[in-house]
PASEBA-1860 file (N, C-alpha, C; in nm, 3 decimals):
! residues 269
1> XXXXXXXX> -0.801/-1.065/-1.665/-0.792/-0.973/-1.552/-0.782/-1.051/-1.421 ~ -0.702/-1.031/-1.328/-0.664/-1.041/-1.217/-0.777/-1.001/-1.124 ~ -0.834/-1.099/-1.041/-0.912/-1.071/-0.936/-0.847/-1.028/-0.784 ~ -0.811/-0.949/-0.728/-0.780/-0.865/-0.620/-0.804/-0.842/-0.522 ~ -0.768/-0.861/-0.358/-0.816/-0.822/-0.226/-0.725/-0.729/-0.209 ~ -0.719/-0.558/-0.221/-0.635/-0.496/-0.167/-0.576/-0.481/0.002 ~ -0.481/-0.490/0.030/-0.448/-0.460/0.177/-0.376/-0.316/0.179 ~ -0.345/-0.230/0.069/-0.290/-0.125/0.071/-0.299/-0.069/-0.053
9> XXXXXXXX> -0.335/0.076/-0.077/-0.372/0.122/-0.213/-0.317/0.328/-0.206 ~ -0.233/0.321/-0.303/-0.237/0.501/-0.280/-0.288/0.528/-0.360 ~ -0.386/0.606/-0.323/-0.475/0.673/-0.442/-0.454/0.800/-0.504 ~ -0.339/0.867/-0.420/-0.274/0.965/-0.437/-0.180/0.947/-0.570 ~ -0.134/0.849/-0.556/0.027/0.814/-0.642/-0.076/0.747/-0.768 ~ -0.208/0.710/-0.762/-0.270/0.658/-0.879/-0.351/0.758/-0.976 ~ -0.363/0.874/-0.912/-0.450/0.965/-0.992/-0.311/1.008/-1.055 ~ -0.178/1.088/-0.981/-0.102/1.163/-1.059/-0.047/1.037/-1.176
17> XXXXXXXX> -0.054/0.915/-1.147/0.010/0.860/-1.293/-0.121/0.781/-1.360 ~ -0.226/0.824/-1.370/-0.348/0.831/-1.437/-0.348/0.969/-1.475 ~ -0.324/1.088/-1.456/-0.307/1.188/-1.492/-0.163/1.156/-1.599 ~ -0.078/1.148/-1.578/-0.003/1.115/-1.698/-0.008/1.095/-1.788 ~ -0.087/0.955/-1.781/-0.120/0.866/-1.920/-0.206/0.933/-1.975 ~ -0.359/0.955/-1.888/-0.437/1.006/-1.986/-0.448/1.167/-2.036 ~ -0.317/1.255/-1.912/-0.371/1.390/-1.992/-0.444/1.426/-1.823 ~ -0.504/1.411/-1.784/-0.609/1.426/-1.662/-0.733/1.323/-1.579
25> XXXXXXXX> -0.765/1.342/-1.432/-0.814/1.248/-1.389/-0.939/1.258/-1.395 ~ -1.035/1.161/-1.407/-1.186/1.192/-1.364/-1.257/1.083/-1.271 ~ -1.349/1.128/-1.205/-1.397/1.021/-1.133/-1.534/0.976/-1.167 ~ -1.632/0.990/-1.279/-1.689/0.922/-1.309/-1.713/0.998/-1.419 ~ -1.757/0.839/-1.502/-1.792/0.858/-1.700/-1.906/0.823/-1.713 ~ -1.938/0.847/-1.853/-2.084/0.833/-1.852/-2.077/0.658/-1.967 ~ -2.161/0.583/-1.913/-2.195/0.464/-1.976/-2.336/0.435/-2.072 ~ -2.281/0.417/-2.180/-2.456/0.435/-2.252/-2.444/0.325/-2.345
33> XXXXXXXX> -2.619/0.256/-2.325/-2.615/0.077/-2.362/-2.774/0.120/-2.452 ~ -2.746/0.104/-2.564/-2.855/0.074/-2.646/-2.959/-0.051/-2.685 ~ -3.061/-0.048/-2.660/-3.170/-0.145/-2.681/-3.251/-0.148/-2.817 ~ -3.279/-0.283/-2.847/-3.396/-0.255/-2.981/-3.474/-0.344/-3.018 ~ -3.612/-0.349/-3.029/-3.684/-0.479/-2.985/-3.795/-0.460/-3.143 ~ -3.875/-0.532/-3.197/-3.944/-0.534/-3.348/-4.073/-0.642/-3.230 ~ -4.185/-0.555/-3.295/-4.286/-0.577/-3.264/-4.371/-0.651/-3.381 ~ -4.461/-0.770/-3.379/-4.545/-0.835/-3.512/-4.447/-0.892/-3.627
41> XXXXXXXX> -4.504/-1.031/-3.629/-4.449/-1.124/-3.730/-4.327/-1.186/-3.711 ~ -4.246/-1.240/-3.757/-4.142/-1.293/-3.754/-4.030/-1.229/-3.830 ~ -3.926/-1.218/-3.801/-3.846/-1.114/-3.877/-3.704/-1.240/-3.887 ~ -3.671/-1.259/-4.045/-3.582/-1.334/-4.052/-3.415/-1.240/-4.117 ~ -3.337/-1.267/-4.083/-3.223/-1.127/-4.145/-3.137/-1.238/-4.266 ~ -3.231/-1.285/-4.356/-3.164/-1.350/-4.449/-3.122/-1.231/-4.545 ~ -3.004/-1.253/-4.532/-2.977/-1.099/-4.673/-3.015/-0.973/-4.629 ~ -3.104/-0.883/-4.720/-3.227/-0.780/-4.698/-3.332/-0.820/-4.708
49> XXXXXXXX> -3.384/-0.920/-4.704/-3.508/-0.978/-4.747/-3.541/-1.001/-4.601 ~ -3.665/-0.993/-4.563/-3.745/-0.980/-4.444/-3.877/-1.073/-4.528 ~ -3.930/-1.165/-4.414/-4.044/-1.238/-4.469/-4.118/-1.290/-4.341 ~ -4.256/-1.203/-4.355/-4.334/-1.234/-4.240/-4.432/-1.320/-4.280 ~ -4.510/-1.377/-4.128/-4.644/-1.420/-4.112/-4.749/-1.307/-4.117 ~ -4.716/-1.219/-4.084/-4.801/-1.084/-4.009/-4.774/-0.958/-4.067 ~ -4.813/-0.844/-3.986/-4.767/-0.704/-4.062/-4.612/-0.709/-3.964 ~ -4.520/-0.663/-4.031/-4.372/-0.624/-3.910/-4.447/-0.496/-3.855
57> XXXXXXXX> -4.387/-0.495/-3.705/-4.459/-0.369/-3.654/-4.323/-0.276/-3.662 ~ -4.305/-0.182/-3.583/-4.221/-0.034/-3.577/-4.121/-0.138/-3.498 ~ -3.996/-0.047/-3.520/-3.874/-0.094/-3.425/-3.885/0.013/-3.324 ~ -3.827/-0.056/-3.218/-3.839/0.004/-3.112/-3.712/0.041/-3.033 ~ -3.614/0.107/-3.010/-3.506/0.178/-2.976/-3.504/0.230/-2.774 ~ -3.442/0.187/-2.722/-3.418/0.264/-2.612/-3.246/0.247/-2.607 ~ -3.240/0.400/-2.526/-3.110/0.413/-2.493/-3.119/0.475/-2.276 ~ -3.009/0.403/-2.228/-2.968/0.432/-2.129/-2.864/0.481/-2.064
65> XXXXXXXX> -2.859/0.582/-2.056/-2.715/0.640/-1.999/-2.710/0.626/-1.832 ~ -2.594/0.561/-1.845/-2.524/0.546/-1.682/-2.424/0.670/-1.625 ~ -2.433/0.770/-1.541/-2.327/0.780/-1.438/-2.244/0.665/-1.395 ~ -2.134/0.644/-1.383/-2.105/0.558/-1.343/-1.995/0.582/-1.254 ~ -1.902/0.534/-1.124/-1.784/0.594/-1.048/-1.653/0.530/-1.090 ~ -1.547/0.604/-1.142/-1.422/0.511/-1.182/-1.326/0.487/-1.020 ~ -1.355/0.386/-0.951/-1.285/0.381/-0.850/-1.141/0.338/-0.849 ~ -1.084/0.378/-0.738/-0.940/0.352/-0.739/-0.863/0.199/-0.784
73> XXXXXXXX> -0.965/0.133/-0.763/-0.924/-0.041/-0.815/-0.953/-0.054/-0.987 ~ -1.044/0.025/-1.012/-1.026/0.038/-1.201/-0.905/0.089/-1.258 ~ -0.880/0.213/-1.148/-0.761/0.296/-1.221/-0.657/0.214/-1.210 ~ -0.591/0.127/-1.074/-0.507/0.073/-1.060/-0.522/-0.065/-1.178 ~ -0.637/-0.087/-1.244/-0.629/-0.188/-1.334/-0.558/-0.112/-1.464 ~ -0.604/0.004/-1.484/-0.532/0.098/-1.607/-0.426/0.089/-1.593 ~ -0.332/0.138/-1.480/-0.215/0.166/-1.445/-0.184/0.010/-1.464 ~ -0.189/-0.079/-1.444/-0.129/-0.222/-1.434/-0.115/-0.284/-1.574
81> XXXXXXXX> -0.239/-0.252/-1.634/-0.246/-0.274/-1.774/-0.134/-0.165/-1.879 ~ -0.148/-0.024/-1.878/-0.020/0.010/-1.896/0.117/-0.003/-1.877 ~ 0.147/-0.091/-1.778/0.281/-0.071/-1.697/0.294/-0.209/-1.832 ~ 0.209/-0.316/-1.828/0.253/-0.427/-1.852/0.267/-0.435/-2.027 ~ 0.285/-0.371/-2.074/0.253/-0.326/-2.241/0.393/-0.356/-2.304 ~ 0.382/-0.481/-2.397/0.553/-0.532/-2.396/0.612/-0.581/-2.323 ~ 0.535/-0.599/-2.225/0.652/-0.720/-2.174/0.725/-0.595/-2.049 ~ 0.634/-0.456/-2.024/0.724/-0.342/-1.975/0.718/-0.391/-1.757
89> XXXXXXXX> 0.631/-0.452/-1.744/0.613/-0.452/-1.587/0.693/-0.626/-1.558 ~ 0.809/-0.598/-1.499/0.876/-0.731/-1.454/0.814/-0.779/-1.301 ~ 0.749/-0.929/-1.274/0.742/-0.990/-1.178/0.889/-1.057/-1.153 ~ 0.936/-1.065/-1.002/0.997/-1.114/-0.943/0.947/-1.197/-0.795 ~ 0.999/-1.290/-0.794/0.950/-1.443/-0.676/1.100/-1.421/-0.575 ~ 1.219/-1.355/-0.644/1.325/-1.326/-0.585/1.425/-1.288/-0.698 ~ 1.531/-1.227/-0.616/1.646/-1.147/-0.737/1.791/-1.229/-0.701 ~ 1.837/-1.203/-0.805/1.987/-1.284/-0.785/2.072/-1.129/-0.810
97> XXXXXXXX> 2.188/-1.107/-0.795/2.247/-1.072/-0.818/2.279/-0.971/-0.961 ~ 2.267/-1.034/-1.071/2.257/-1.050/-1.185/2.128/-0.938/-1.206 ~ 2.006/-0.977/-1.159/1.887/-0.908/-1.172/1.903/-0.792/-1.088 ~ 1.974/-0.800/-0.974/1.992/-0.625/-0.883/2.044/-0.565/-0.977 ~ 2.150/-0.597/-1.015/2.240/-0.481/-1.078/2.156/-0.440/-1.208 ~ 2.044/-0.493/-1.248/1.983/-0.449/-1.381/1.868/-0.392/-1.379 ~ 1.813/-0.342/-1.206/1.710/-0.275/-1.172/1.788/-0.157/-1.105 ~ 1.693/-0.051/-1.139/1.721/0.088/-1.165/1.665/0.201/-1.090
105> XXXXXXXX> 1.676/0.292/-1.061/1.586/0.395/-0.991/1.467/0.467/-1.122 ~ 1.340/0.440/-1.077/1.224/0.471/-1.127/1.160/0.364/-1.245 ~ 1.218/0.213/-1.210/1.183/0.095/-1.244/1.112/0.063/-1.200 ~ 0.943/0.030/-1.241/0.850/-0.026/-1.181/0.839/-0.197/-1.137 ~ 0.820/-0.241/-1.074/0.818/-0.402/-1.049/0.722/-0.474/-1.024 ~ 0.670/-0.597/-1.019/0.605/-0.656/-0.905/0.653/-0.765/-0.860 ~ 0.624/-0.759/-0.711/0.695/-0.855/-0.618/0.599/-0.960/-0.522 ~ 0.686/-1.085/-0.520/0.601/-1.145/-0.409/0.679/-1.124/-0.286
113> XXXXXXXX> 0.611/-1.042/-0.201/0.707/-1.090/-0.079/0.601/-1.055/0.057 ~ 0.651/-1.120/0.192/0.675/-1.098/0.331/0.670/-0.963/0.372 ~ 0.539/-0.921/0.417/0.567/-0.782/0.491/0.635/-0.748/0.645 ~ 0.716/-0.691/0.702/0.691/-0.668/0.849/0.676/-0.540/0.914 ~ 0.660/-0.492/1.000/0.692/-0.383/1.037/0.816/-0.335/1.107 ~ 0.822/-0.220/1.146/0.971/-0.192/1.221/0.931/-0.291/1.379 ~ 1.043/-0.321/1.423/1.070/-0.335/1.586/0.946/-0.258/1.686 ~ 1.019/-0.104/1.658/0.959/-0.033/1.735/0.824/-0.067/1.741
121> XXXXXXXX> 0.741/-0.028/1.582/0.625/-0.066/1.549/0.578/-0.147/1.662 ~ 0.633/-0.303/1.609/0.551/-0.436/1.663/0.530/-0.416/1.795 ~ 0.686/-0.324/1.892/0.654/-0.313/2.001/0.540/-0.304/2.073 ~ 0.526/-0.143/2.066/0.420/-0.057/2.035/0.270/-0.113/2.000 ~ 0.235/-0.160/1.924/0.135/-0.258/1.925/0.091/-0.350/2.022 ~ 0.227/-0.433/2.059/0.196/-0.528/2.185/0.145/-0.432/2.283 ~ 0.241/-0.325/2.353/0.169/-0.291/2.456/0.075/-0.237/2.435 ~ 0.058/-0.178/2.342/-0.081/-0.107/2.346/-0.230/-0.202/2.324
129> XXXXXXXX> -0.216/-0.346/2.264/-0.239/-0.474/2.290/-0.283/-0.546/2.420 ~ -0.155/-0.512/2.520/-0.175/-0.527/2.680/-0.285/-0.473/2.711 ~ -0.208/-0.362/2.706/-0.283/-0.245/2.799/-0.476/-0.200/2.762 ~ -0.504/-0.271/2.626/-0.625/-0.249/2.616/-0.717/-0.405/2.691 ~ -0.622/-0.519/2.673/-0.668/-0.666/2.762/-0.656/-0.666/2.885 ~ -0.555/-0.581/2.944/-0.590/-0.514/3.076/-0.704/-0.467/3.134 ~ -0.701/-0.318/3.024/-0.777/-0.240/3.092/-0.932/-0.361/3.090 ~ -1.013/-0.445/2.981/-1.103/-0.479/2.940/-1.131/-0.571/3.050
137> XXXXXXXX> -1.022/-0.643/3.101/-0.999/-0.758/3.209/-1.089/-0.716/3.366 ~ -0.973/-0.600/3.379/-1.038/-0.562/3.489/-1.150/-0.495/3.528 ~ -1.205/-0.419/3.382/-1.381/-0.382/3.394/-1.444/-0.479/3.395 ~ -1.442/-0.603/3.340/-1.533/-0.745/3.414/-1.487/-0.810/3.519 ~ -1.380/-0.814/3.586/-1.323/-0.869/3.734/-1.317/-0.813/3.838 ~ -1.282/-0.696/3.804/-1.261/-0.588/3.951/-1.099/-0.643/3.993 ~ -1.049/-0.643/3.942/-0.900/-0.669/3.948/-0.786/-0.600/3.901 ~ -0.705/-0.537/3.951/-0.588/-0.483/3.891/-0.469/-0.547/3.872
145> XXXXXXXX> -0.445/-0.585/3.726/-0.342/-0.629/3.680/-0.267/-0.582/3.649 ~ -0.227/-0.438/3.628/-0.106/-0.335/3.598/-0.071/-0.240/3.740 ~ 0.014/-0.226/3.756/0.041/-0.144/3.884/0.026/0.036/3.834 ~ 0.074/0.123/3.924/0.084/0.230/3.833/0.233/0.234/3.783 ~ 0.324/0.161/3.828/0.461/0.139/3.773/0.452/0.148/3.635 ~ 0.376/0.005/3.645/0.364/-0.025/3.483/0.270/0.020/3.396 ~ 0.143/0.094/3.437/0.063/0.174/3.380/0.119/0.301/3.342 ~ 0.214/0.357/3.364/0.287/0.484/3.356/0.421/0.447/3.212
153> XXXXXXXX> 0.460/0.351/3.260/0.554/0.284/3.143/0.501/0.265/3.002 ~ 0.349/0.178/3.054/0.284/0.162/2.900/0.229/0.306/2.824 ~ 0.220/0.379/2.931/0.162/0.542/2.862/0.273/0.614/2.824 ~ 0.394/0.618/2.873/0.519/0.659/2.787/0.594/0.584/2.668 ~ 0.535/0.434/2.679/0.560/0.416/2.520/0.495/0.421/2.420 ~ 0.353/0.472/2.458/0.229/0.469/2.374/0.257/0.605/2.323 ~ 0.282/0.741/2.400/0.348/0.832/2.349/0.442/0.870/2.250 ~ 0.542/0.779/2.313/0.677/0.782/2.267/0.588/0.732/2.079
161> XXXXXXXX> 0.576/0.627/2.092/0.466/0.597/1.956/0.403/0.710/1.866 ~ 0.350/0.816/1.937/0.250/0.884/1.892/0.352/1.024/1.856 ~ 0.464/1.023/1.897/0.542/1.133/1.853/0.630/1.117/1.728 ~ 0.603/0.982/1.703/0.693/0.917/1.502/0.620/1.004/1.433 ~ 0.651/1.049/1.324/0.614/1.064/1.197/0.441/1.047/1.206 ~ 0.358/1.048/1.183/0.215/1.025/1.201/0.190/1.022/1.063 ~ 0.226/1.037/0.951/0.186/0.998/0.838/0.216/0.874/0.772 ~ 0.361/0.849/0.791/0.413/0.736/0.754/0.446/0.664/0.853
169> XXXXXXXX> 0.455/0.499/0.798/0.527/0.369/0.868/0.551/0.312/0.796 ~ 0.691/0.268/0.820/0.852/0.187/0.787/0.756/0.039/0.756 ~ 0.803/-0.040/0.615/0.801/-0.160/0.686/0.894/-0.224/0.536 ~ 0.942/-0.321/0.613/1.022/-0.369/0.526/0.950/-0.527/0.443 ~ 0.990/-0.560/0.341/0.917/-0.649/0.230/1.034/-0.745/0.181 ~ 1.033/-0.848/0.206/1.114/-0.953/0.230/1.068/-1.073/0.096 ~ 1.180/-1.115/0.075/1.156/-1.236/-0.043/1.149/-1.335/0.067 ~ 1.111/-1.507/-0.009/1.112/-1.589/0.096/1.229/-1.622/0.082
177> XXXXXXXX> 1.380/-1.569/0.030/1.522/-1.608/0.061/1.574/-1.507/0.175 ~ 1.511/-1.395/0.174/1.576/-1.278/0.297/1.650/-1.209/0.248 ~ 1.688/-1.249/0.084/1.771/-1.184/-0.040/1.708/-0.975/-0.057 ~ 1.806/-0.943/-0.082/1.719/-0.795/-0.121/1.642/-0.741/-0.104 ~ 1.637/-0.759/0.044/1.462/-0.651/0.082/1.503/-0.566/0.036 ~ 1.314/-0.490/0.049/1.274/-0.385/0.003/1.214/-0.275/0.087 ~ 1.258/-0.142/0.126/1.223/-0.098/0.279/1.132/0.030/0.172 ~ 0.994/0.012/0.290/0.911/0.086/0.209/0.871/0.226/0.352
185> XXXXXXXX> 0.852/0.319/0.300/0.747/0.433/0.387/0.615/0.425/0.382 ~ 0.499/0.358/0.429/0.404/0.319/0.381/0.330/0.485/0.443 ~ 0.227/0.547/0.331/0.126/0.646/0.374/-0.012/0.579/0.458 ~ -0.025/0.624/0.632/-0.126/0.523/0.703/-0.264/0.500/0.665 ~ -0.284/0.667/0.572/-0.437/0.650/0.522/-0.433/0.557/0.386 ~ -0.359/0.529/0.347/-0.363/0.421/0.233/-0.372/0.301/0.291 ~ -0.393/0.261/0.397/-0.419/0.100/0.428/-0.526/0.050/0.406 ~ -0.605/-0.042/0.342/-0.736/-0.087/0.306/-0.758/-0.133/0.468
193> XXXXXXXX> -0.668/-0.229/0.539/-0.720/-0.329/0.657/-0.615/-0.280/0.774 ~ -0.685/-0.363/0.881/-0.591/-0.336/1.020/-0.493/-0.347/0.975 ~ -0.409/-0.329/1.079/-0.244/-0.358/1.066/-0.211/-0.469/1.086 ~ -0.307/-0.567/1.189/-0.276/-0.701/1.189/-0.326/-0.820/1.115 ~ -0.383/-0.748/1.012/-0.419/-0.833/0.901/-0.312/-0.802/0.737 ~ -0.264/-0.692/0.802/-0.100/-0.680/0.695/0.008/-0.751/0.706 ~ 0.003/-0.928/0.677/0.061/-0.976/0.709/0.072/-1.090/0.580 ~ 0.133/-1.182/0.655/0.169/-1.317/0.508/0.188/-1.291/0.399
201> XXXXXXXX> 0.220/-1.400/0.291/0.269/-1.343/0.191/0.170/-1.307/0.092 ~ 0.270/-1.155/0.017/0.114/-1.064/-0.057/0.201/-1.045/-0.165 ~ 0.125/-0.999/-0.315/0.236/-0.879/-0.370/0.186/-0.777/-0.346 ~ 0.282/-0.688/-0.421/0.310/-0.541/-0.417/0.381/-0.453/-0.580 ~ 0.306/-0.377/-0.630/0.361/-0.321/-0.713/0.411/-0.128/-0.630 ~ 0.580/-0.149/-0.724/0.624/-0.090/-0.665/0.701/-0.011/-0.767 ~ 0.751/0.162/-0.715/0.865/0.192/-0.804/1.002/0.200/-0.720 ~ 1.091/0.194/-0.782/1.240/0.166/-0.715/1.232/0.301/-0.699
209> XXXXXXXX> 1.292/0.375/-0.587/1.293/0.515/-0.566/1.486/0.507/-0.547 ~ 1.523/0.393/-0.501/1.692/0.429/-0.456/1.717/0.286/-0.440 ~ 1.884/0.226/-0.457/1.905/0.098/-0.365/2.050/0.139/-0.294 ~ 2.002/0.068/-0.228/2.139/0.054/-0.118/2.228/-0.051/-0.156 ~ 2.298/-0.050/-0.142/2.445/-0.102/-0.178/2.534/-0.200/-0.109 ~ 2.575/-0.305/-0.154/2.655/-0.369/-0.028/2.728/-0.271/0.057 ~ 2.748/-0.292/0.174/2.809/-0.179/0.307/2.751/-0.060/0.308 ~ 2.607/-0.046/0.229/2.527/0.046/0.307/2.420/-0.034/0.399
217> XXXXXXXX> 2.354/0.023/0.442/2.252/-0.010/0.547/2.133/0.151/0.557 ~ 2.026/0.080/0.660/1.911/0.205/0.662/1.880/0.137/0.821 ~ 1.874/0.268/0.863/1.819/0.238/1.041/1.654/0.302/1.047 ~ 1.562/0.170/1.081/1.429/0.205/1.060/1.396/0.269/1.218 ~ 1.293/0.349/1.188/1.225/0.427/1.300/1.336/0.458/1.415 ~ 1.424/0.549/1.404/1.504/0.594/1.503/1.432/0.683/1.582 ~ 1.402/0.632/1.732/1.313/0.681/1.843/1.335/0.807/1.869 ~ 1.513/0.871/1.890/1.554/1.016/1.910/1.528/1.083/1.766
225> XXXXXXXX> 1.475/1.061/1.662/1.483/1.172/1.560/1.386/1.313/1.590 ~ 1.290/1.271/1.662/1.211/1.418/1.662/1.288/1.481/1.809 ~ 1.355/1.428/1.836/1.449/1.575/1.930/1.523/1.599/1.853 ~ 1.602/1.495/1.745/1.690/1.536/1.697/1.688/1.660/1.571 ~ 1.514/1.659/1.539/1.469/1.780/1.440/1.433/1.908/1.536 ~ 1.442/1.942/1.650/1.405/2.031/1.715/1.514/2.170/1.673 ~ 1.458/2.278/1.682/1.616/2.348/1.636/1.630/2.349/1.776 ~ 1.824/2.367/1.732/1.894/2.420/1.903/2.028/2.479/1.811
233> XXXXXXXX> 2.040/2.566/1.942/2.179/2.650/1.915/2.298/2.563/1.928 ~ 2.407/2.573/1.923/2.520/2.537/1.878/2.541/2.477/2.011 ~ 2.597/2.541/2.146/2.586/2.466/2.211/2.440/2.337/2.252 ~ 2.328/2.375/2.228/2.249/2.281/2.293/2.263/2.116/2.176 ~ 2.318/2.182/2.058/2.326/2.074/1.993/2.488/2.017/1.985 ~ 2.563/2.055/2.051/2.703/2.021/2.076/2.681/1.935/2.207 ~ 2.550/1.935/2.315/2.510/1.852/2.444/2.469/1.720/2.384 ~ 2.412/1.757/2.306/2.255/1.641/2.271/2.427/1.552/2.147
241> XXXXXXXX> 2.518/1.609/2.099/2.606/1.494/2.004/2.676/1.439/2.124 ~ 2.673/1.457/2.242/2.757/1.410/2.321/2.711/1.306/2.415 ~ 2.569/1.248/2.393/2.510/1.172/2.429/2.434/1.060/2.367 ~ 2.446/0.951/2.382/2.389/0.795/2.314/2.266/0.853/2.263 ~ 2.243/0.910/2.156/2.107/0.921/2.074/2.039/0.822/1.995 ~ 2.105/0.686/2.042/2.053/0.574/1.925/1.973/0.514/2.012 ~ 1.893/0.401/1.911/1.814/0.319/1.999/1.839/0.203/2.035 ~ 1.819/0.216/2.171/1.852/0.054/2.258/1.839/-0.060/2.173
249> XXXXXXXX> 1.935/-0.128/2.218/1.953/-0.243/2.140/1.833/-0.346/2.104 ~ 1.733/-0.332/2.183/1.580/-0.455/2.151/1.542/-0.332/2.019 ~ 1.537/-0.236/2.000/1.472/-0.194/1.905/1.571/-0.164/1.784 ~ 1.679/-0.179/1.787/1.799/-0.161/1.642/1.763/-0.203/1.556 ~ 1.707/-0.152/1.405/1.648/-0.246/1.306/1.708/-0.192/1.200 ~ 1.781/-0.244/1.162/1.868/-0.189/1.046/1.922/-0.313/0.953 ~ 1.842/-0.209/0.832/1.836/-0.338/0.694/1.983/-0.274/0.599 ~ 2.033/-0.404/0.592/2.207/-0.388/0.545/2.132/-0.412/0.373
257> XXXXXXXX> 2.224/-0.340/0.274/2.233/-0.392/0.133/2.300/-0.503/0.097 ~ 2.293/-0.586/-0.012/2.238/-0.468/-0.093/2.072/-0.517/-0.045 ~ 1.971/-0.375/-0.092/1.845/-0.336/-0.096/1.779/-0.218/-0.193 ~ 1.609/-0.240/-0.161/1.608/-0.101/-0.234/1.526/0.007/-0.107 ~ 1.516/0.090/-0.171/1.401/0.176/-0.109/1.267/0.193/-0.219 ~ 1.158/0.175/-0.178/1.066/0.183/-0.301/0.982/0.234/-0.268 ~ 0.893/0.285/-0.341/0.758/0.385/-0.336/0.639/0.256/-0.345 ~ 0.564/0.200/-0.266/0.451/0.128/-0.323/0.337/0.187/-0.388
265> XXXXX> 0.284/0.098/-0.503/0.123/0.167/-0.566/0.022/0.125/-0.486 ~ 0.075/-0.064/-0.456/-0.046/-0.117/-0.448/0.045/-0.243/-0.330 ~ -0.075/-0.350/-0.226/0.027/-0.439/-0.204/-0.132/-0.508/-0.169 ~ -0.121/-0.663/-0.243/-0.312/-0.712/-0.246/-0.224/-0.840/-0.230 ~ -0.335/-0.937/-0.271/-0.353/-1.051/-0.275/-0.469/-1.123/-0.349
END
């Protein structure tokens, strides 16, 4: 068995395929350890023959039953241990060519690779990074280091931040060739650690959900999408196609194929 530091775990995606295998999930079993101890004389187990110094006294029997909790890192040992049955769970260090074309949609894997986040992401972080060494700066100095120029700027991108998706974040998973990333939707309550400790190289078990293709591509965290989900009538959405809805060029992050798209279980170290 593999000893484990998780940095990301769905516990969601581990009960329904623990529910699979076994039929249904539970979260704790009962553990029961039997004891038995012989009191007087010496007791030898030659054969059936017993031969004391003394009288043998009574045997003595205890039993203990445990409650016990099956946590999400056992199940993910089930699930790992199933996947790998025959030879069925393939590790990859990197893919050639040869190996893309022979991975599949709803192929499980494990990978070593490079996490990052989107552009936007990292942005977003920095300032909000600033703006908290700021603010901390100037409650022990008495100094203002942000103007309201730029205090107004950092609160519209901290926004702009807070209006993505709020469940998920983009991040893409890189071999150490830059060969075939892997662009994942990560769920935020599944993170074991900060975000800035989601870093260096980790694996990740994963299922292939789709790949992209040479001369496809995927554009991560596009900033206009939640206007672009707003309803509007025909004209208001005949205004909004007639205007640059993409994102400025410092934030363009778009992963070309070939690639995959994948569902993660797990991504540790």
């Amino acid at each position: 068995m593999k000893l484990r530091t998780f940095l990301y775990l769905n516990t969601k995606t581990l009960d329904d395929y623990i529910a699979a295998i076994d039929g249904y999930v539970y979260e704790t079993e009962t553990l029961s350890e039997k004891t038995s101890s012989q009191k007087g004389g010496e007791a030898k187990a030659s054969a059936s023959i017993i031969s004391a110094s003394g009288k043998l006294g009574q045997d003595r029997s205890q039993e203990i039953i445990r409650e016990v909790k099956v946590t999400p890192v056992a199940k993910f040992e089930k699930l790992y241990s199933y996947l790998s049955q025959d030879g069925g769970l393939k590790y990859y260090e990197g893919l050639s060519d040869t190996t893309y074309q022979g991975l599949f949609r709803d192929n499980f894997i494990e990978v070593l690779v490079t996490p990052r986040f989107s552009k936007l992401k990292s942005f977003i972080s920095t300032v909000q990074g600033i703006t908290s060494l700021a603010s901390a700066f100037e409650g022990m100095t008495d100094q203002v280091l942000m103007d309201d120029t730029t205090t107004n700027m950092f609160d519209s991108i901290t926004k702009l931040g807070e209006s993505k998706n709020k469940s998920e974040l983009p991040c893409v998973f890189s071999f150490s060739d830059s060969q075939y990333p892997l662009v994942a939707y990560m769920d935020k309550q599944c993170f074991q650690v900060e975000a800035d400790r989601f870093v260096g190289q980790c694996y990740m078990l994963c299922k292939i959900q789709r790949k992209v293709e040479k001369g496809e591509s995927i554009k991560l965290d596009e900033i206009f999408d939640v206007i672009k989900d707003i309803p509007m009538n025909r004209e208001q959405r005949h205004k909004l196609q007639t205007k640059n809805m993409s994102n400025p060029a410092e934030f363009k992050d778009i992963v070309k194929g070939p690639a995959f798209v994948v569902a993660p279980v797990a991504v540790y170290q």
